[in-house]
C-alpha positions as CSV (number, residue, x, y, z in Angstrom):
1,X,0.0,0.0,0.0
2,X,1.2,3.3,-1.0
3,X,2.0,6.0,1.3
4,X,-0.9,8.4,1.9
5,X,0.4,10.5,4.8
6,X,0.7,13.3,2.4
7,X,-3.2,13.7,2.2
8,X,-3.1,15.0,5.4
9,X,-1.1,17.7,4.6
10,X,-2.8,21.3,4.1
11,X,-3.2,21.5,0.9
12,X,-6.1,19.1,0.5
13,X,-9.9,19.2,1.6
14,X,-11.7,16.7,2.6
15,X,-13.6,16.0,-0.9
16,X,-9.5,15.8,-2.3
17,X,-9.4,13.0,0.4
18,X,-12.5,11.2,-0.6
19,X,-11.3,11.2,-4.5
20,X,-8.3,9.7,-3.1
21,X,-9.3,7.3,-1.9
22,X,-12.4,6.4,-4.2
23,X,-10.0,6.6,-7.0
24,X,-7.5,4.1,-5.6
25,X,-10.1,1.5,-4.9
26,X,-11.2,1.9,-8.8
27,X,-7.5,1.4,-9.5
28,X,-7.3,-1.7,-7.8
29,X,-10.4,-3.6,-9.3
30,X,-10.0,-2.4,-12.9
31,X,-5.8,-1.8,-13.5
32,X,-3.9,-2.7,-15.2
33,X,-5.3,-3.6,-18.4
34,X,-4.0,-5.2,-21.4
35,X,-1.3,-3.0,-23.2
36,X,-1.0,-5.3,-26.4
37,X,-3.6,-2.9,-28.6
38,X,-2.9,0.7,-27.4
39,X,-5.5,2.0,-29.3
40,X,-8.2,0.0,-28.0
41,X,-6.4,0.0,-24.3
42,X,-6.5,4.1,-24.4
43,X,-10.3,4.0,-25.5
44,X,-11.6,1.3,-23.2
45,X,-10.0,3.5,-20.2
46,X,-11.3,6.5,-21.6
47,X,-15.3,5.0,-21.8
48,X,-14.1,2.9,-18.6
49,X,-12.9,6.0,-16.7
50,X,-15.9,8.5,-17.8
51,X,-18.5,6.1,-16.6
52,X,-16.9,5.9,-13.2
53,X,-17.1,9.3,-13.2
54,X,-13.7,10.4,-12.8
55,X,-13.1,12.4,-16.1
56,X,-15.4,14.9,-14.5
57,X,-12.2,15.9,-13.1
58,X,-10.5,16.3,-16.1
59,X,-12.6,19.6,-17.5
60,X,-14.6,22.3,-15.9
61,X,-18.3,22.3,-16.3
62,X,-19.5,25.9,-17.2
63,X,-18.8,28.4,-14.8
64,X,-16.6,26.5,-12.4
65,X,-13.2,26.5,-12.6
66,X,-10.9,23.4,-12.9
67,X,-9.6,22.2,-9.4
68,X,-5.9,21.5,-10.4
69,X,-5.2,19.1,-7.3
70,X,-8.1,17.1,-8.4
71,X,-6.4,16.5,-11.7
72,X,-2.9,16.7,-10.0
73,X,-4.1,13.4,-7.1
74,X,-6.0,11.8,-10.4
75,X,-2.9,11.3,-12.0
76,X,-0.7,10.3,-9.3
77,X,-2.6,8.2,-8.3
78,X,-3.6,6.6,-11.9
79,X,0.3,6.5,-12.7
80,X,0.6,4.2,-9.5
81,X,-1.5,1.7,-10.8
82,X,-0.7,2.0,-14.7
83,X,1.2,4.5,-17.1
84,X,-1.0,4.3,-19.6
85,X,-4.4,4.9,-17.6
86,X,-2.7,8.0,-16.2
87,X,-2.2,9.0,-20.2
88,X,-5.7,8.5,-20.7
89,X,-7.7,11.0,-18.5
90,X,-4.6,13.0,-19.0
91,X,-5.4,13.8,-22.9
92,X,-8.7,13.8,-21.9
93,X,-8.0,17.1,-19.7
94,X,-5.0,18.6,-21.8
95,X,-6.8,18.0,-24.6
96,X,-9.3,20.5,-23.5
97,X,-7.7,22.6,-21.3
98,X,-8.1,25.5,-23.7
99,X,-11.9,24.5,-23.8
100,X,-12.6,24.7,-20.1
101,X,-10.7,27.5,-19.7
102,X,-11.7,29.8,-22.9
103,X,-14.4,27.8,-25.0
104,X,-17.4,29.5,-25.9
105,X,-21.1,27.8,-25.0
106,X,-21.1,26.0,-27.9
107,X,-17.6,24.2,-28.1
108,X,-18.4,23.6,-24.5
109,X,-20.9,20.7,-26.1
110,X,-17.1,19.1,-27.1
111,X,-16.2,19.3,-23.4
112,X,-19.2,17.5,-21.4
113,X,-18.8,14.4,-23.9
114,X,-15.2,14.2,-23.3
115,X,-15.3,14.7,-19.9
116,X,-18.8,11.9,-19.6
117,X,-15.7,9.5,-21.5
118,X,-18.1,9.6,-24.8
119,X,-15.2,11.4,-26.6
120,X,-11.0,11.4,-27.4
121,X,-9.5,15.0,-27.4
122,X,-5.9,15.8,-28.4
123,X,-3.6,18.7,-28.1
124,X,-1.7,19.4,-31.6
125,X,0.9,22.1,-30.7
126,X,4.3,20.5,-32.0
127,X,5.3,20.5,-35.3
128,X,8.5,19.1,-37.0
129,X,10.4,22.7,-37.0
130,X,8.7,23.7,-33.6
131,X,8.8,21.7,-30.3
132,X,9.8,23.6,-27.2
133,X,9.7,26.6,-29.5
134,X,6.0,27.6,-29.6
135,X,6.4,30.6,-31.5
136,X,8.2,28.9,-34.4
137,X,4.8,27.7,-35.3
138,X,4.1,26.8,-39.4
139,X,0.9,25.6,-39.7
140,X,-1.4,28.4,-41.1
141,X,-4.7,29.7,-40.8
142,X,-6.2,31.9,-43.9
143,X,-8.9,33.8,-43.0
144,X,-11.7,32.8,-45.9
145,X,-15.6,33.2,-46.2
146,X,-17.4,32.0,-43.2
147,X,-14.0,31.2,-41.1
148,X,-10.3,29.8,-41.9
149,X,-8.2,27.3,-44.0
150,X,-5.6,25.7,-42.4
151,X,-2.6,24.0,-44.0
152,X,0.5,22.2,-42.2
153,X,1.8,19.5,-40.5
154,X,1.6,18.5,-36.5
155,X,3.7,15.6,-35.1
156,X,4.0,14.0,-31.9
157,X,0.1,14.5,-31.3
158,X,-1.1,12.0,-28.6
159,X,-3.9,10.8,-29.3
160,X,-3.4,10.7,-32.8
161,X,-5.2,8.5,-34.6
162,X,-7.7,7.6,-32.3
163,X,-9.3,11.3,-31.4
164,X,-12.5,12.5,-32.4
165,X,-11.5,16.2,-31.9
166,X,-7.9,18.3,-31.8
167,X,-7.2,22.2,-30.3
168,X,-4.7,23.0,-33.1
169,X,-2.7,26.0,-32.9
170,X,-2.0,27.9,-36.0
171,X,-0.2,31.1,-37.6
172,X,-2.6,33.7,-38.2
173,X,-0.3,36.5,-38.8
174,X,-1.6,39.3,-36.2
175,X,2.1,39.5,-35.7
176,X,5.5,38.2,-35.8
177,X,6.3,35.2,-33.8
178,X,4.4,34.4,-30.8
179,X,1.9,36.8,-31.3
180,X,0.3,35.6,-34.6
181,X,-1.3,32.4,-33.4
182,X,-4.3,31.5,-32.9
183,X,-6.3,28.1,-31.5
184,X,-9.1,26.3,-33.1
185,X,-11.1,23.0,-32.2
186,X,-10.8,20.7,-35.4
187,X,-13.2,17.5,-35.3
188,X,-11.1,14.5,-36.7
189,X,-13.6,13.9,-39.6
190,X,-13.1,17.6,-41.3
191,X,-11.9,17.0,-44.9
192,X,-8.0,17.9,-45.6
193,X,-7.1,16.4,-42.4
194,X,-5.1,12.9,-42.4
195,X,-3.1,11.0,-40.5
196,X,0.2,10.7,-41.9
197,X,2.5,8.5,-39.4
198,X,1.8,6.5,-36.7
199,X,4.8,6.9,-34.1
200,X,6.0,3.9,-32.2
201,X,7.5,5.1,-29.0
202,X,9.5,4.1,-26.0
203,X,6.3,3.0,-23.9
204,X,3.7,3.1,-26.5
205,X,0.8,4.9,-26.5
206,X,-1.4,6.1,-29.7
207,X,1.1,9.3,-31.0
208,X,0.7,10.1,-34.7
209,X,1.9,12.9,-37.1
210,X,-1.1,14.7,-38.8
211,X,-1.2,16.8,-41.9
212,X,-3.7,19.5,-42.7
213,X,-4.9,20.0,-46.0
214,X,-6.5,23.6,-46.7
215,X,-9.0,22.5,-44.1
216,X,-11.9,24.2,-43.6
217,X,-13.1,25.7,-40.2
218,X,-15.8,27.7,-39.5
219,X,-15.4,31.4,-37.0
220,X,-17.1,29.3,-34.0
221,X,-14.3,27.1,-33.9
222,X,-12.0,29.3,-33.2
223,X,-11.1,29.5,-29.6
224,X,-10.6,33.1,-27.8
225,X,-9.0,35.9,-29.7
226,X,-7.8,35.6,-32.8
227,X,-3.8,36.2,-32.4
228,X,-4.2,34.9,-28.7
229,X,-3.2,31.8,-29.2
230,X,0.3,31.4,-27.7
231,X,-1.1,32.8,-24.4
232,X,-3.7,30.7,-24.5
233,X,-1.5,27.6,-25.0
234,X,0.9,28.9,-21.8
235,X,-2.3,29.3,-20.2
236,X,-3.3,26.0,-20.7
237,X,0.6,24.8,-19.9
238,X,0.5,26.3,-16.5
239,X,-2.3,24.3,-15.4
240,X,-1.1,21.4,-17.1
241,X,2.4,21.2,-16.2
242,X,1.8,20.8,-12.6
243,X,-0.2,17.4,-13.5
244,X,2.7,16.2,-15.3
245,X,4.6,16.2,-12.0
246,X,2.2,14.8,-10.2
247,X,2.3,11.5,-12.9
248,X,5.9,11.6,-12.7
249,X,5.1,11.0,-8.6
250,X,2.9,8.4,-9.0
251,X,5.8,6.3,-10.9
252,X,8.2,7.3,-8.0
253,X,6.0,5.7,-5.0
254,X,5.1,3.1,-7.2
255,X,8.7,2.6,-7.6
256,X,9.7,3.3,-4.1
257,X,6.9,0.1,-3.1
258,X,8.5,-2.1,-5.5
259,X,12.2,-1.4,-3.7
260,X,10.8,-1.5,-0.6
261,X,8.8,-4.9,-0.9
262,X,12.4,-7.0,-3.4
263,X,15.0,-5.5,-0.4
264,X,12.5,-6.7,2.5
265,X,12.4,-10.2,0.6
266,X,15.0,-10.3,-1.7
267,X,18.3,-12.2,1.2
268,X,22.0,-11.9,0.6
269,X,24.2,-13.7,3.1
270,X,21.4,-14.8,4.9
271,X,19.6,-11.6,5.8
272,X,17.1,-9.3,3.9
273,X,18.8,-6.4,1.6
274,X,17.3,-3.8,3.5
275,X,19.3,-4.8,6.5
276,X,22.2,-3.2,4.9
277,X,23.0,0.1,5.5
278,X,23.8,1.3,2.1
279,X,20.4,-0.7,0.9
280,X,18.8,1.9,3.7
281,X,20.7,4.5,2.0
282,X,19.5,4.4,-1.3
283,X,16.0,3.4,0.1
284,X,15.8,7.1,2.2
285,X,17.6,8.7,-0.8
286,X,14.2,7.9,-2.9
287,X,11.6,8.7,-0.1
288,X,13.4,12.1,0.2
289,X,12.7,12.7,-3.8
290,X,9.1,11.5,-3.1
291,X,8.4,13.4,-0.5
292,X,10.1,16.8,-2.1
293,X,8.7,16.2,-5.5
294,X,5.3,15.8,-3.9
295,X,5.6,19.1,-1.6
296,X,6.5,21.2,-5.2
297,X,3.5,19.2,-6.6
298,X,1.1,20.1,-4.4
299,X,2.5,23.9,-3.3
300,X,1.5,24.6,-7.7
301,X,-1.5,22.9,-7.8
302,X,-2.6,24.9,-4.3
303,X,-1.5,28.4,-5.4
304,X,-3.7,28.2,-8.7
305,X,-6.5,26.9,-6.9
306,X,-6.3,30.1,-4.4
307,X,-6.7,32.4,-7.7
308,X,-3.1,32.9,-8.9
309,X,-3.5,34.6,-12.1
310,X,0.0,32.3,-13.2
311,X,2.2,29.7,-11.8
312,X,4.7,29.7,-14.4
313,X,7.4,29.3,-11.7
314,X,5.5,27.0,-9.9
315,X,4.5,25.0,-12.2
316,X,7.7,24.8,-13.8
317,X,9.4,23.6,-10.5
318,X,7.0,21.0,-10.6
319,X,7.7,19.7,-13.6
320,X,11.4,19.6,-13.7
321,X,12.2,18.2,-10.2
322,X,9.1,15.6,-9.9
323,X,10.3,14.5,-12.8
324,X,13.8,14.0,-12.8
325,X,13.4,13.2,-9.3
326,X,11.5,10.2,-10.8
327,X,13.9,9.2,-13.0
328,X,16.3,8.5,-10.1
329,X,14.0,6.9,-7.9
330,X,13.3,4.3,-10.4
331,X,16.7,3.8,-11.7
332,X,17.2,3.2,-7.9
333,X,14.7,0.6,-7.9
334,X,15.9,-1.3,-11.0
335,X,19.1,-1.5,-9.6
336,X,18.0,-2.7,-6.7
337,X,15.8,-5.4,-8.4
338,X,19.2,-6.8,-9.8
339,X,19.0,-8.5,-13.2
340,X,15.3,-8.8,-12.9
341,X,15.2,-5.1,-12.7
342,X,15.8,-5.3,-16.9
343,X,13.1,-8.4,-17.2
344,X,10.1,-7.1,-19.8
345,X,7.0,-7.6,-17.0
346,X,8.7,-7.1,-13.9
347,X,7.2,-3.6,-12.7
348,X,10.2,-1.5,-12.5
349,X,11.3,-2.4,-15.9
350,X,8.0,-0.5,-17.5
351,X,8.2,1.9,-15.4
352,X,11.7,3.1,-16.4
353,X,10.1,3.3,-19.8
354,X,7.3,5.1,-19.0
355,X,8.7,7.9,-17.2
356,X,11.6,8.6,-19.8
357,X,8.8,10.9,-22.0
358,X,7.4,12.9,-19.2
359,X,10.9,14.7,-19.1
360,X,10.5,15.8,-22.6
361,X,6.7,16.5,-23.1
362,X,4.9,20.0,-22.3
363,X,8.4,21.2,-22.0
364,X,11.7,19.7,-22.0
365,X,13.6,19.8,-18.6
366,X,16.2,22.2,-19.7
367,X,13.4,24.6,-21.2
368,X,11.8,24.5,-17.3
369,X,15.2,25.5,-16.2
370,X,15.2,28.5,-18.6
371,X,11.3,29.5,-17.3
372,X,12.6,29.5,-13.7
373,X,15.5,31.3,-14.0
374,X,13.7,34.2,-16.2
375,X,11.6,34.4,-12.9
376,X,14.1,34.7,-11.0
377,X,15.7,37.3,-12.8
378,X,12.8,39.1,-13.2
């Protein structure tokens, strides 16, 4: 059993408590499931997930605002019990982050069917010239009759494939660079839009490359202001970033129980491993990155549920230490396992796999570093 001491901290309510806990019982009668068809893994959690009610979490219904320690415990604790589950109501929430937080009545519609589990979303932001660099954007939306026309290329789209709807960012051409983008909400059935590559990955999970066409979008599918769409993104990102952590958590405890129960049954020389002192080392080493990467978590998640305006810094913290923080505690694990540490369905093994991405996704550790030090320097 996972440590939950840190629910008792002051950061959390009692309803935070209750999802906790309700979640974790889910978790335990319904995860893992099969990984060996991704596709129809992702969408079985997603319809699984939505009628448990948990992807209510994922989205705010109209005129509330999204509790980010909801969605930060929901994916802790889904990363616990399964990677891929977490990656699930994750998309679900990213996917439509720009939704709950600037969609208009109607593409609001879009978010009560993703969030009841009765549809994908996806988030297509990176393209091949334009990863960590936002403003780089190519894709392009012409203003035409009745709304826009939008030509490029995304890549490294999760989801891809299997979504029934994307937020795509676009060049608009307000301005130079950052300022001339705009968002839209693209169904996956609009003509000019096709899948181009399906991307096989290091833990799969459905990730595809998408090409637009000239397709057509009509004005209510674009989402805010036109030429606010970088803002919007980082908007979206500072929410969002936090949650990444908070998965990247839920592999390290996981990881820290798997270490804990091989050294407490695994002998050497006649007595357990975690009799040894520098066992004990390595075991307190990963309990202090839990417990740090948890507080940085948790202090983000908090302060935008108070009403910070941003968490950039926060949120950035998060990201970068949970998750390289992670990183070690599982390594720490594996080697701890031995040689079964490297054995394809011992735990540890997929987890050192699945947390590799989550220092590279919704920015790259060394772009965090370069977010917190601009704060800093003010």
């Amino acid at each position: 059993m996972a440590d939950q001491s840190f629910l008792n901290w002051p950061f959390f309510e009692d309803r935070h408590r209750e999802l906790a806990s309700a979640l974790d019982e889910w978790c335990a009668a319904h995860l893992p499931v099969d990984h060996g068809d991704v596709d129809a893994a992702c969408k079985g959690l997603v319809a699984a997930l939505g009628a448990a009610g948990f992807l209510r979490h994922s989205g705010a219904a109209e005129g509330e605002r999204l509790d980010v320690r909801s969605l930060c415990l929901t994916r802790e604790t889904l990363a616990r019990h399964d990677a891929l589950a977490d990656f699930a109501f994750a998309m679900q929430g990213l996917g439509m982050g720009a939704i709950s937080l600037f969609g208009t009545p109607g593409q609001r519609e879009w978010l009560e069917r993703t969030r009841a589990g009765e549809a994908i979303s996806a988030f297509a932001l990176t393209e091949p010239g334009s990863g960590s660099d936002v403003a780089n954007t190519a894709t392009t939306a012409e203003r035409v009759v009745g709304g826009w026309r939008l030509t490029g290329e995304k890549t490294y789209i999760s989801n891809g494939g299997i979504a029934d709807l994307y937020v795509i960012f676009a060049r608009t051409g307000e301005a130079p660079g950052a300022r001339g983008l705009s968002a839209f909400l693209m169904p996956a059935d609009s003509p000019g839009l096709t899948i181009a590559e399906r991307i096989e990955v290091i833990a799969p999970h459905p990730l595809a490359t998408l090409k637009l066409d000239k397709v057509f979008l009509p004005d209510e599918a674009l989402i805010g202001e036109s030429g606010a769409g970088f803002k919007l993104a980082m908007s979206v990102l500072d929410v969002f970033r936090p949650t990444v952590g908070a998965a990247a958590l839920g592999m390290a405890r996981r990881a820290l129980d798997e270490a804990l129960e091989r050294t407490q049954t695994r002998r050497i020389q006649g007595q357990p491993l975690s009799d040894l002192q520098l066992v004990q080392g390595h075991l307190a080493d990963m309990a202090l990155k839990v417990d740090a990467a948890a507080l940085l978590v948790y202090r983000a998640a908090w302060a935008k549920d108070m009403g910070a305006p941003r968490i950039t810094r926060e949120a950035a913290m998060a990201k970068l230490y949970a998750t390289e923080a992670a990183q070690e505690v599982i390594d720490a694990a594996l080697q701890l396992h031995g040689g079964d540490g490297v054995r394809h369905g011992v735990k540890v093994e997929e987890l050192y796999r699945d947390i590799r991405a989550l220092r590279i996704y919704e920015g790259a550790s060394d772009v965090q570093r370069v977010v917190i030090a601009r704060s800093i320097l003010g």
